[in-house]
N, C-alpha and C positions, 0 to 999 in steps of 0.2 A: 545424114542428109547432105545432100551437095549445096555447096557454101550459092549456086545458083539460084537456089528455090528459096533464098533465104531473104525476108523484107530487110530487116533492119542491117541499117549501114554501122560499119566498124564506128569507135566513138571515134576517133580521128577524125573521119569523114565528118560524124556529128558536129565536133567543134566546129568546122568549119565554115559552119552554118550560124554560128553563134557571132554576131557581128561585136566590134568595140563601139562603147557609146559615144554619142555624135557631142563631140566638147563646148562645156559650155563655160563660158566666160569668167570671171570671180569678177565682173562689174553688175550693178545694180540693174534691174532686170524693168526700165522704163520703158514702156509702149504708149501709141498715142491709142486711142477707138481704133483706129483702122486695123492695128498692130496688134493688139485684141483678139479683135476679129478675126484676123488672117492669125491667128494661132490656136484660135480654136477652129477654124474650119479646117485648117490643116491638122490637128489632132484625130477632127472626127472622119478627116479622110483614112488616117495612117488606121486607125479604130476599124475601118469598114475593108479594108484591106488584109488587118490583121483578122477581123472575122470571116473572109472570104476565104483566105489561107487554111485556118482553122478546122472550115467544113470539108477539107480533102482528105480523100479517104488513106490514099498514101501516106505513110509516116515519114518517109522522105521526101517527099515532094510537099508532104505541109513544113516541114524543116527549114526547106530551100524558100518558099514561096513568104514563110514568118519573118525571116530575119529580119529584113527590110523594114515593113512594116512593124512589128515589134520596136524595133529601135527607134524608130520615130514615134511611135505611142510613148516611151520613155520618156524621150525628150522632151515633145510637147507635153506633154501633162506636167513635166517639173516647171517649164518654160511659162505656162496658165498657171499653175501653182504660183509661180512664184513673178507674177508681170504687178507693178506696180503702174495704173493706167494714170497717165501724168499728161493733164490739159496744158493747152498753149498758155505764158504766163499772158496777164492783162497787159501788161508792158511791152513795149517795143525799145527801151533803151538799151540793153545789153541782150548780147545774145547771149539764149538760153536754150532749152530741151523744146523740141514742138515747132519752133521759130523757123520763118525760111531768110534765107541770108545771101545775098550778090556780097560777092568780092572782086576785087582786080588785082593780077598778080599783075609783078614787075614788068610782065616782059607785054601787059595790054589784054592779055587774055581775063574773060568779063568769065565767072564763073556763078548760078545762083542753085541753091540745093535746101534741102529741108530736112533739122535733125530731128532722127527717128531712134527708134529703137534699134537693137541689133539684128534680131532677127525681120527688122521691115525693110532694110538699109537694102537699096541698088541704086549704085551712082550710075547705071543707063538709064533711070525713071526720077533723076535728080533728086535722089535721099541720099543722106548717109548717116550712118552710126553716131550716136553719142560718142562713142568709144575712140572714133577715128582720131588721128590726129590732128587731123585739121581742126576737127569740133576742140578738141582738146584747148588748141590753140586759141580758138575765138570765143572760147565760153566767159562772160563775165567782160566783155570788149564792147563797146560800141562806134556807130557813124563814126566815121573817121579814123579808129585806132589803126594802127599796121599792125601786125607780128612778123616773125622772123620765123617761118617751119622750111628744114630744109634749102639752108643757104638761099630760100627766098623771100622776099616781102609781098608779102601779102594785106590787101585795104579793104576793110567792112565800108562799102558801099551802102547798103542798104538791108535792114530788120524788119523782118514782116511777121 
């Protein structure tokens, strides 16, 4: 039979379909509710994506159209596996996880952001990561402390 009439693609081609998993952090996996939320409703998109792929009747074309989606089923299910959902503390003296926080750097620039999870984290909707450095920096600081990230000074303005 000619290699034309033939469904299945070389395993070569197969792998290539086989995506590397989407890397996840070796830091503790905190989310607020929202963070939650947005990882399971993003699980049960990758889930309905990956059952849409599924139902094609092509072996290559469910191949191509799985990876994607597969891989993100992966992730978030470990991601919801393993989200430790972590409330804003009662406190407002030191900054912590949940808290949204203004700072002033050196140079005048007023910055205020709210630390999230990793996967909830975009500094254009003013979050960012526990992980970042900045959080790093201001975690356990409060009103008035400086640090030092990055040959700058930076001042916790205000803890909310």
């Amino acid at each position: 039979m000619s290699v034309a009439f033939v469904k299945e693609e070389s395993a070569e081609a197969a792998s290539e379909t086989v995506l590397p998993p989407r890397p996840i952090s070796g830091r503790i996996n905190l989310v607020t509710e929202a963070g939650l939320a947005m990882l399971r409703d993003e699980l049960a998109r990758a889930q309905q994506a990956l059952d849409a792929a599924n139902r094609l009747e092509d072996v290559n074309e469910k191949r191509r159209q799985s990876a994607v989606p597969l891989r993100d089923v992966r992730y978030f299910a470990e991601r919801v596996r393993t989200a430790q959902l972590t409330a804003a503390p009662a406190t407002t003296d030191v900054v912590a996880f949940a808290h949204t926080v203004t700072v002033e750097r050196a140079d005048g620039r007023v910055q205020t952001f709210r630390i999230v999870g990793e996967d909830e984290a975009n500094p254009s909707e003013g979050t960012i990561s526990h992980g970042s450095p900045l959080t790093l920096a201001l975690m356990g600081k409060g009103v008035g402390d400086v640090v030092r990230l990055g040959g700058q000074e930076i001042e916790i303005t205000s803890i909310a």
